[in-house]
C-alpha positions as CSV (number, residue, x, y, z in Angstrom):
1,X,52.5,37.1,65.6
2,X,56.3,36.8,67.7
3,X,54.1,35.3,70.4
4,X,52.0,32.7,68.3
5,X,56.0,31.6,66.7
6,X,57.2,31.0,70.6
7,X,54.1,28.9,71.4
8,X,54.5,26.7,67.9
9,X,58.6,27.0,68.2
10,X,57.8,25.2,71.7
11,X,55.4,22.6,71.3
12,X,57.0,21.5,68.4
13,X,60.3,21.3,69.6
14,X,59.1,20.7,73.2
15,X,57.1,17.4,71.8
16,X,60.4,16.1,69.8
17,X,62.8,16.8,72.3
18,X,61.4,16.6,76.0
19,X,62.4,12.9,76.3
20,X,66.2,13.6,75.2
21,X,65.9,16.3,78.3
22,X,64.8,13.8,80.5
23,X,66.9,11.4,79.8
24,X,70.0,14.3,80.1
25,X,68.7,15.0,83.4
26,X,68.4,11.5,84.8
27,X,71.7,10.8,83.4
28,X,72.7,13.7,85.0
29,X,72.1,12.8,88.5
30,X,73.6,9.2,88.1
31,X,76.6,11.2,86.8
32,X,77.6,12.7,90.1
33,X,78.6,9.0,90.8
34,X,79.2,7.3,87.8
35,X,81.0,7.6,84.8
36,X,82.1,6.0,81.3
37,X,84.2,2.9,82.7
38,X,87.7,2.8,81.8
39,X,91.4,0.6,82.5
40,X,92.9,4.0,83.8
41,X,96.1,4.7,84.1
42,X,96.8,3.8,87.9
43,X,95.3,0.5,87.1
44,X,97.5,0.3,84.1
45,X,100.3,1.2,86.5
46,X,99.6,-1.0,89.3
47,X,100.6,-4.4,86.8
48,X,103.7,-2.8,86.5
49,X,106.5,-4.9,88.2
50,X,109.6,-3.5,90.2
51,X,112.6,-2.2,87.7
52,X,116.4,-3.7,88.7
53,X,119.5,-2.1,88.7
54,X,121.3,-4.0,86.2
55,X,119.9,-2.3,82.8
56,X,122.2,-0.5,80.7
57,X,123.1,3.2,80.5
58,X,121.1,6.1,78.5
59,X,124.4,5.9,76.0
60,X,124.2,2.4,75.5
61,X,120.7,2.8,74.3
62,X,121.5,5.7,71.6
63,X,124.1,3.5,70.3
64,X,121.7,1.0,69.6
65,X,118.9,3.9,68.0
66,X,119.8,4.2,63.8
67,X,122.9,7.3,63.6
68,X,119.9,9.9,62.6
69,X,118.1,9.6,65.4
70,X,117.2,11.5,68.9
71,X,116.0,10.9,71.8
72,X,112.7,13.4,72.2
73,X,110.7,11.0,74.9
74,X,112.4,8.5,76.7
75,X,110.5,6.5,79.5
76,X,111.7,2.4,80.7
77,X,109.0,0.0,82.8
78,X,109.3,-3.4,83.4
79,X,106.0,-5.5,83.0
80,X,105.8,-9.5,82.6
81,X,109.0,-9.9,83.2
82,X,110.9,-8.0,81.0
83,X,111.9,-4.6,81.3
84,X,111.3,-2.3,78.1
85,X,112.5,1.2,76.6
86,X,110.0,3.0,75.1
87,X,112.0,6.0,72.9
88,X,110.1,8.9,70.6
89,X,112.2,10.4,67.8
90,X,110.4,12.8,65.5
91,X,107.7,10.9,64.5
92,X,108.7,7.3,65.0
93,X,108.4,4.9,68.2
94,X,111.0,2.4,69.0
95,X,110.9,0.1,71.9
96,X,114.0,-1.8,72.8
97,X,114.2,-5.0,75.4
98,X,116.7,-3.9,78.4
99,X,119.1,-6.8,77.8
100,X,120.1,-6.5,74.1
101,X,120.6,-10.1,73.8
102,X,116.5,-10.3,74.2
103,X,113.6,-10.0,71.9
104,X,110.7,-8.3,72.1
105,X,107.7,-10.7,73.1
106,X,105.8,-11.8,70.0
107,X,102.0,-10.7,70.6
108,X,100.4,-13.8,70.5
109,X,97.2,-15.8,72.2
110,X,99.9,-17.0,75.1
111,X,101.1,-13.6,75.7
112,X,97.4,-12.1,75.7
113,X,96.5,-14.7,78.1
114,X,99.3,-13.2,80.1
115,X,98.0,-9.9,80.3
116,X,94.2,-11.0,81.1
117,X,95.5,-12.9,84.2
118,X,97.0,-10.0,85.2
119,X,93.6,-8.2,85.3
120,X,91.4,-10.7,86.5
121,X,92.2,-14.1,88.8
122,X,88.5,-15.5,87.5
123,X,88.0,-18.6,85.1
124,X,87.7,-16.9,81.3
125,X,84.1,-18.5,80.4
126,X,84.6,-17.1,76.5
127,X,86.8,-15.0,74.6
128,X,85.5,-12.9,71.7
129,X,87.5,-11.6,68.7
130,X,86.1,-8.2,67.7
131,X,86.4,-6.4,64.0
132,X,83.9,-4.0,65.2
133,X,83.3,-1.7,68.2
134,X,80.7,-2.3,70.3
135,X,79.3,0.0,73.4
136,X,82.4,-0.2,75.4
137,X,84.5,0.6,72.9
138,X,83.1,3.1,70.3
139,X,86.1,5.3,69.5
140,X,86.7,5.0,65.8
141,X,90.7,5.2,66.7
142,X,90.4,2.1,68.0
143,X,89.5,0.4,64.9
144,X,93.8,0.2,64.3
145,X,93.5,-2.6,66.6
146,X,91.2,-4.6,65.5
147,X,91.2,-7.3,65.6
148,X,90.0,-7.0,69.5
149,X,89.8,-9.9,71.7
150,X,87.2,-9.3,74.4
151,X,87.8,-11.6,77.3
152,X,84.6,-12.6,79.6
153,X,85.4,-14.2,83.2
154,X,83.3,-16.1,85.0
155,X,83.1,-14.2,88.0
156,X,80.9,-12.3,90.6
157,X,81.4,-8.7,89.2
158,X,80.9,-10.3,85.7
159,X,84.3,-8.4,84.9
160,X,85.0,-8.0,80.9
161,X,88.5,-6.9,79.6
162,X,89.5,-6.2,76.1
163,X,92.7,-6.3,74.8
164,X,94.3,-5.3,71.5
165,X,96.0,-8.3,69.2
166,X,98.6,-5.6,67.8
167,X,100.1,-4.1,70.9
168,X,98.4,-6.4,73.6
169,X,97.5,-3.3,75.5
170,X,94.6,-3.3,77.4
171,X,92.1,-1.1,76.1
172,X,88.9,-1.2,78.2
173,X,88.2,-3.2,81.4
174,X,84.0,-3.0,83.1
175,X,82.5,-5.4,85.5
176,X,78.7,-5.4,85.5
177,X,77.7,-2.8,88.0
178,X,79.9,-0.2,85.9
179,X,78.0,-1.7,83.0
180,X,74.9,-0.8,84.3
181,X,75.3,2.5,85.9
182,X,76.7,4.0,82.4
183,X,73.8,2.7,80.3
184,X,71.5,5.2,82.5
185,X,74.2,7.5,83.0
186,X,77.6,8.9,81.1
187,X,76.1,6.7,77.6
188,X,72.5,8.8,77.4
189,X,74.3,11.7,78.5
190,X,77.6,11.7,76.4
191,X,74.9,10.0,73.4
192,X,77.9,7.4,73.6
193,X,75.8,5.5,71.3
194,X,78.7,2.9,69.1
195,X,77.2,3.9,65.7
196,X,77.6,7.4,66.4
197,X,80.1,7.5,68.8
198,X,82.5,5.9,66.5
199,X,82.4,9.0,64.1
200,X,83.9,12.0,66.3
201,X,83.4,14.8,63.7
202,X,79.7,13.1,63.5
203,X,79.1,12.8,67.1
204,X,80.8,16.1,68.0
205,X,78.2,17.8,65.4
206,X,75.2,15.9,66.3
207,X,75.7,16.6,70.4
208,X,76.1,20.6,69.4
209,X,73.3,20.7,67.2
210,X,70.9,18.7,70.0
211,X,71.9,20.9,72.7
212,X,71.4,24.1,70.5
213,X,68.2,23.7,69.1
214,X,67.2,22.1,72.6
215,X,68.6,25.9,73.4
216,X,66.2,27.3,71.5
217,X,63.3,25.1,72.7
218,X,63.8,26.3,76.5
219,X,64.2,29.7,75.3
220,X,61.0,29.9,74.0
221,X,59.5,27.7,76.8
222,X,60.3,30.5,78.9
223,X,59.1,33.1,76.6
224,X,56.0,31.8,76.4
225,X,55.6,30.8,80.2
226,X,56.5,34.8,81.5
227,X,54.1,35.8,78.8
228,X,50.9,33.8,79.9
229,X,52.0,34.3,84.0
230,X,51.7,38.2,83.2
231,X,48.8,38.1,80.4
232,X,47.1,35.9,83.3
233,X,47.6,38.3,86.4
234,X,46.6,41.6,84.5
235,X,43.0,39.5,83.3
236,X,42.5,37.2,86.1
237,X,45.4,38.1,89.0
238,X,46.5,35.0,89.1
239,X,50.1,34.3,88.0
240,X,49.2,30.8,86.9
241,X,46.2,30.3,84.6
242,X,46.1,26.1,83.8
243,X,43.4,24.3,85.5
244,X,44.7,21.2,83.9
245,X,47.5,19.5,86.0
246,X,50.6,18.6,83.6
247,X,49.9,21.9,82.2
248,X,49.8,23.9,85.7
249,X,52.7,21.8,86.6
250,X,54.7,21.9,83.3
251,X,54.3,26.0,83.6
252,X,55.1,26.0,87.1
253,X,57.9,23.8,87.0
254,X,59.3,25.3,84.1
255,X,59.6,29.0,85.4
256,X,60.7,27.8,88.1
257,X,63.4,25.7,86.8
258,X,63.8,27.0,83.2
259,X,66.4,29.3,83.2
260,X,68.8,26.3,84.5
261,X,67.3,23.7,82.2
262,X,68.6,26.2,79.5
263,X,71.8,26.6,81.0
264,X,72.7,23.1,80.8
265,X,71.2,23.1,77.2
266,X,73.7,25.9,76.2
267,X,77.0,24.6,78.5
268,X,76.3,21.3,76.9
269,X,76.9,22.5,73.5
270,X,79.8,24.6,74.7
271,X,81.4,21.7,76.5
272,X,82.5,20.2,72.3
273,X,82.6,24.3,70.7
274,X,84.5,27.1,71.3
275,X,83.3,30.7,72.2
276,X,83.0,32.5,68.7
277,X,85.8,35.2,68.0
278,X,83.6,38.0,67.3
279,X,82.4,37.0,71.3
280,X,86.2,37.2,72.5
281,X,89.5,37.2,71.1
282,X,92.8,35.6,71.5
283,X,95.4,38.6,70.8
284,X,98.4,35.7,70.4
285,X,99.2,31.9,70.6
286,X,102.4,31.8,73.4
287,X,104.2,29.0,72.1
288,X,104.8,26.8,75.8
289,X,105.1,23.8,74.6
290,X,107.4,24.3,71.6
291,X,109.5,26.7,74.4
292,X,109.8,23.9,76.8
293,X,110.9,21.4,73.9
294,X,113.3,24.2,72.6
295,X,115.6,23.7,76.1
296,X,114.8,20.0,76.7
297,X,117.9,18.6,77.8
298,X,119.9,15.3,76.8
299,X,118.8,12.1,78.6
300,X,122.3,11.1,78.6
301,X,122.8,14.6,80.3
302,X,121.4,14.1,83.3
303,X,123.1,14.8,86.6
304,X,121.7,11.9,88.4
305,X,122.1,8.1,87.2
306,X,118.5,6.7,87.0
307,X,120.0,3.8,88.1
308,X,120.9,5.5,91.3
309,X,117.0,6.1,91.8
310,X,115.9,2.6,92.0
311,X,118.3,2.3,94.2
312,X,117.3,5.3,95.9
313,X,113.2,3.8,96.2
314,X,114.5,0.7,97.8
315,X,113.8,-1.2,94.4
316,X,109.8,-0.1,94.6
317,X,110.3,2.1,91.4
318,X,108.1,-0.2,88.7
319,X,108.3,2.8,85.1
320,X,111.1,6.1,85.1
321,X,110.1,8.7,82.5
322,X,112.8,11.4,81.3
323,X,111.1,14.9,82.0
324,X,111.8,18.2,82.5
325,X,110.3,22.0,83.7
326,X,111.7,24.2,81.0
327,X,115.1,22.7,81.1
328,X,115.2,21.6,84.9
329,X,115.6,18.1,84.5
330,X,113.4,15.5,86.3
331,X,112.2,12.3,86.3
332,X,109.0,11.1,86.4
333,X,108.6,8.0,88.3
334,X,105.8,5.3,89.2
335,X,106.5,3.2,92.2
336,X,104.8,0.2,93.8
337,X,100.9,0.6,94.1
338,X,100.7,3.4,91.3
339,X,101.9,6.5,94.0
340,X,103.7,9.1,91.3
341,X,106.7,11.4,92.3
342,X,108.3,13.6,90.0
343,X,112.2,13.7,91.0
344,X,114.6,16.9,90.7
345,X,117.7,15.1,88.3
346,X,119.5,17.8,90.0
347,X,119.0,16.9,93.6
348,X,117.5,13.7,93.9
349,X,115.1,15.3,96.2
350,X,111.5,15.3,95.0
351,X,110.8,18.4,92.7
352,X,109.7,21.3,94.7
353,X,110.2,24.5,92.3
354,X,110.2,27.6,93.9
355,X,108.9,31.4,93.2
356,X,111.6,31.8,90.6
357,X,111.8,29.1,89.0
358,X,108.0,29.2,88.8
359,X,108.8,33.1,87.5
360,X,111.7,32.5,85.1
361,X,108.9,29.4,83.0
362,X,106.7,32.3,82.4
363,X,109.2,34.9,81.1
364,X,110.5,31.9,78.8
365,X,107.6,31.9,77.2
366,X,106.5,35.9,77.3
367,X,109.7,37.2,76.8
368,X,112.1,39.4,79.0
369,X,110.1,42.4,78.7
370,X,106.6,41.0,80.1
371,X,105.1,42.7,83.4
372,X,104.5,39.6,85.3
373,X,103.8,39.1,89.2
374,X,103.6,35.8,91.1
375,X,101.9,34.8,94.2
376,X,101.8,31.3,95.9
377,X,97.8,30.3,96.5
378,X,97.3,28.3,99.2
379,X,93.1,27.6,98.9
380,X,91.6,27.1,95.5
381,X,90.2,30.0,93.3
382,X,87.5,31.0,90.6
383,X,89.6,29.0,88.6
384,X,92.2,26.4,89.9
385,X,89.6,24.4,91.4
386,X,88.3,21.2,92.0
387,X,85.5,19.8,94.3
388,X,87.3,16.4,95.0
389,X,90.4,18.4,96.2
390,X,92.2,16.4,93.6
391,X,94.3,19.6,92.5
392,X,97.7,20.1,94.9
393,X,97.9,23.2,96.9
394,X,100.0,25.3,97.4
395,X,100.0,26.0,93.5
396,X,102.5,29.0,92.1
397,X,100.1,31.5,90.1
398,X,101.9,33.7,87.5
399,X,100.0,36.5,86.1
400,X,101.3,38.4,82.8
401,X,99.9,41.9,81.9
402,X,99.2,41.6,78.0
403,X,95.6,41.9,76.3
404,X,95.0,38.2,76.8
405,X,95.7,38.6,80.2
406,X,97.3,35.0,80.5
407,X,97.5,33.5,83.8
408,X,99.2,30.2,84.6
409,X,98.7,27.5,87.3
410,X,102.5,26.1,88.1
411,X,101.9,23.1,90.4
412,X,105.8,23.0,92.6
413,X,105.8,19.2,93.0
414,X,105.5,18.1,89.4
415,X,105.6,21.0,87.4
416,X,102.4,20.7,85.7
417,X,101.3,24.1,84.0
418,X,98.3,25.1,83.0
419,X,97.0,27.7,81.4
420,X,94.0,30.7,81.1
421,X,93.7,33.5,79.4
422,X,90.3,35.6,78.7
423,X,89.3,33.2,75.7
424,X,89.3,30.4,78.1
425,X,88.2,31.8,80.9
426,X,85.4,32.7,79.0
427,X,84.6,28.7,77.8
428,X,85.1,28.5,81.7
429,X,82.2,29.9,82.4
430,X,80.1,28.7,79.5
431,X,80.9,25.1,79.9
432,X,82.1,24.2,83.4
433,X,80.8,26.7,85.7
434,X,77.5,26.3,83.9
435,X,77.3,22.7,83.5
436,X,78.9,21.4,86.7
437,X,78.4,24.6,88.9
438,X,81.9,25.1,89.4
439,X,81.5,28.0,91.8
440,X,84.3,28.2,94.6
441,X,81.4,29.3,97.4
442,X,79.7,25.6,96.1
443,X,82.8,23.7,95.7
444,X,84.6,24.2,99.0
445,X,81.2,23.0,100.4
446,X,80.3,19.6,99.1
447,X,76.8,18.7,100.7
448,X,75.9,21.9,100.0
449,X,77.3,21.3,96.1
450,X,75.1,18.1,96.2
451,X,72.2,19.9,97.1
452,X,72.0,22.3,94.9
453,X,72.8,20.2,91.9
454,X,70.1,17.2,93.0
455,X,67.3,19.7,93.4
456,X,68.6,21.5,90.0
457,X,68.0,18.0,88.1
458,X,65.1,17.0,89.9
459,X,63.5,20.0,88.9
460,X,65.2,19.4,85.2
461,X,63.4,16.2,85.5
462,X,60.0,17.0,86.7
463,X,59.3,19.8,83.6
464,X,61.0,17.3,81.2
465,X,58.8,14.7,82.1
466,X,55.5,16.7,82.0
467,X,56.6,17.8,78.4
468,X,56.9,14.3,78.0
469,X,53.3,13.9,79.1
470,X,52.2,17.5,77.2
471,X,53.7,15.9,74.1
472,X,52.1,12.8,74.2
473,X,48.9,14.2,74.7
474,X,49.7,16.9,71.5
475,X,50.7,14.2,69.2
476,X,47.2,11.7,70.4
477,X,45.3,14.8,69.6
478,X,47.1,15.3,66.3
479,X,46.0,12.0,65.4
480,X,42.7,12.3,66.3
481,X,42.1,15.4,64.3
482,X,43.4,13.5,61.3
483,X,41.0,11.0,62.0
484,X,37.8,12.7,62.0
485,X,39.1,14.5,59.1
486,X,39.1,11.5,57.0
487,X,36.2,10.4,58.6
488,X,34.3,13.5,57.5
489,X,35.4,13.5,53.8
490,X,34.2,10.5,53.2
């Protein structure tokens, strides 16, 4: 009976679901390449133009903040020609022209046109004015903007940008080629469909609930293909019984490849849920960021003029953000061509924390009684890893004895943390060792990486596709059944 409920579990679920597999594992393999377009942030940054020296100090600008407020994020760029302030305070946003004799720039079709020749030298051929997302766009946060003018240029790469009419920020920018890479690649995979996409709790729910119950298809795939290879060598000693291609093929394929098919089924899911509690606890929440706000220092505190930087960067510096590493205060500037420094306020020396500074963070957050031992990694490890190299070594790494047994990555050059303990390390390996093989012995050797994960999805591909076939076949037989049934009662 448990057997006969594994063959109908599969060739049910197999017959609605093999195409969505194939179409995750030929995504897949254009994903290695290719993802979701996007106006990133160096592109962003690269518009930028160089700041001067002549803007005002941090205690002009608080006098010209209402008497309430504070300064929690302060950051100044300079971009069409006029240099801006951009200041946080609680929960409000104010952004203040350098010269206080100047106004803002009204957001208006001149200004927008502005930005798009920034973007793109190309004659515009049309300009659209979106009030509803469409495939490049299907985040329902965007919909603020609205409405959305989406420019198109007449140009070789095709090149689209879209801009909002309330900020005139640029919010997406594709050319053709990375229009047609994502349709058979990150939009099947991600289901970045607009209609669902545009509904995150929907989408979320919808991805989880595909990948598990595509869980359970594989699961019983394999059940049921261990249980005919062995039923099949006791009666006939062979360990595959089909005669009939896409079914020998389908089996063969599928014990081959099926416990990785369901991998990727499972890590999918995991890659939107967390690990259940009664799987693995978190002891305690440490409180890092609300520890590093609690000591943020004064912008109008800080030891070295920002001013005195531009100078400094020979008038390349093009944005300065306020910062700081658990009261060490920095800044965090962009020069020409998007290159990114973090600066020690202190020095003026880019930031280079050492061992205990790195230390002295941690116990901060844990408390002066934690255990905790630091070491300086200078190659990657099970868990501060990346296969582009993209991640800066050497990186501090700060271990604290507690039941969580939290861990944190200090990088010395910018002061980025980041942060493990056994919960995470646990969605680790469900989601990202799983679904992108991050394994250090495959990641420190790309062709070998590349390998491995092309003949992983070819072989995804090859049992998807003959349950393609195998369901196609099921559902022409269905059919024909019904046929002769009605045939016969008449």
């Amino acid at each position: 009976m448990f057997s006969r409920i594994m063959f109908t579990i599969h060739r049910v679920l197999g017959t609605l679901l093999s195409v969505l597999f194939l179409m995750w594992f030929v995504s897949g393999i254009v994903m290695i390449y290719h993802g979701f377009p996007s106006a990133d942030r160096d592109e962003k940054a690269a518009k930028l133009e160089p700041l001067g020296t002549d803007l005002p100090s941090v205690d002009e600008l608080v006098r010209r903040l209402p008497d309430t407020c504070t300064i929690d994020e302060l950051s100044v760029s300079r971009y069409l020609g006029q240099a801006v302030y951009e200041i946080r305070s609680g929960k409000e946003t104010f952004r203040l022209p350098a010269d206080s004799a100047e106004q803002l720039p009204v957001i208006d079709g001149a200004y927008i046109a502005r930005v798009a020749a920034l973007w793109c030298s190309a004659p515009v051929s049309r300009i659209d004015s979106l009030h509803a997302l469409d495939q490049w766009i299907p985040f329902g946060r965007l919909k603020e903007e609205f409405p959305i003018y989406k420019f198109h240029f007449a140009d070789h790469d095709g090149t689209e940008l879209y801009i909002s009419s309330r900020s005139g920020e640029v919010l997406q920018y594709t050319t053709r080629s990375e229009r047609l890479w994502a349709w058979v690649g990150a939009v099947p995979h991600w289901v970045y469909f607009t209609l669902l996409r545009q509904d995150r709790e929907l989408w979320i729910k919808t991805v989880i609930w595909l990948s598990g119950i595509g869980s359970i298809m594989v699961i019983a795939g394999l059940y049921v293909g261990i249980y005919v290879s062995v039923k099949s060598r006791r009666r006939k000693k062979k360990w595959f019984p089909y005669k009939k291609k896409w079914y020998y093929w389908h089996h063969v394929t599928g014990i081959v490849f099926g416990l990785f098919a369901l991998t990727w089924a499972f890590s999918g899911m995991m890659s939107l849920a967390d690990p259940p509690e009664w799987l693995v606890k978190e002891h305690q929440k440490y409180p890092v960021r609300e520890t590093m706000d609690s000591v943020a220092p004064s912008p109008a505190a800080y030891p070295f003029d920002y001013k005195d930087l531009i100078s400094q960067y020979d008038g390349r510096v093009t944005e300065i953000r306020w910062s700081h590493f658990f009261g060490l205060p920095t800044y965090e500037i962009v020069l020409s061509g998007a290159e990114r420094l973090t600066i020690d306020a202190m020095t003026a020396q880019p930031l280079a924390l050492t061992e205990a500074q790195a230390t002295e963070a941690v116990r901060r957050i844990h408390g002066d009684d934690a255990v905790i031992r630091t070491e300086q990694l200078n190659e990657y490890d099970t868990y501060y890893l990346d296969r582009k190299r993209r991640l800066e070594l050497p990186v501090w790494k700060v271990s604290v004895e507690n039941e969580d047994r939290s861990c944190y990555y200090i990088t010395p050059s910018d002061g980025r943390l980041r942060e493990y303990n056994t919960r995470r390390r646990t969605r680790f390996w469900m989601y990202s060792a799983l679904h992108a093989l991050r394994f250090k012995f495959l990641t420190e050797h790309p062709v070998l990486w590349t390998t491995v994960m092309w003949t992983l999805l070819l072989g995804g591909v090859f049992v998807s596709l003959s349950g393609v076939v195998l369901g196609v076949k099921y559902i022409v037989r269905l059919f024909r059944r019904k046929a002769k049934h009605t045939v016969g009662h008449k």
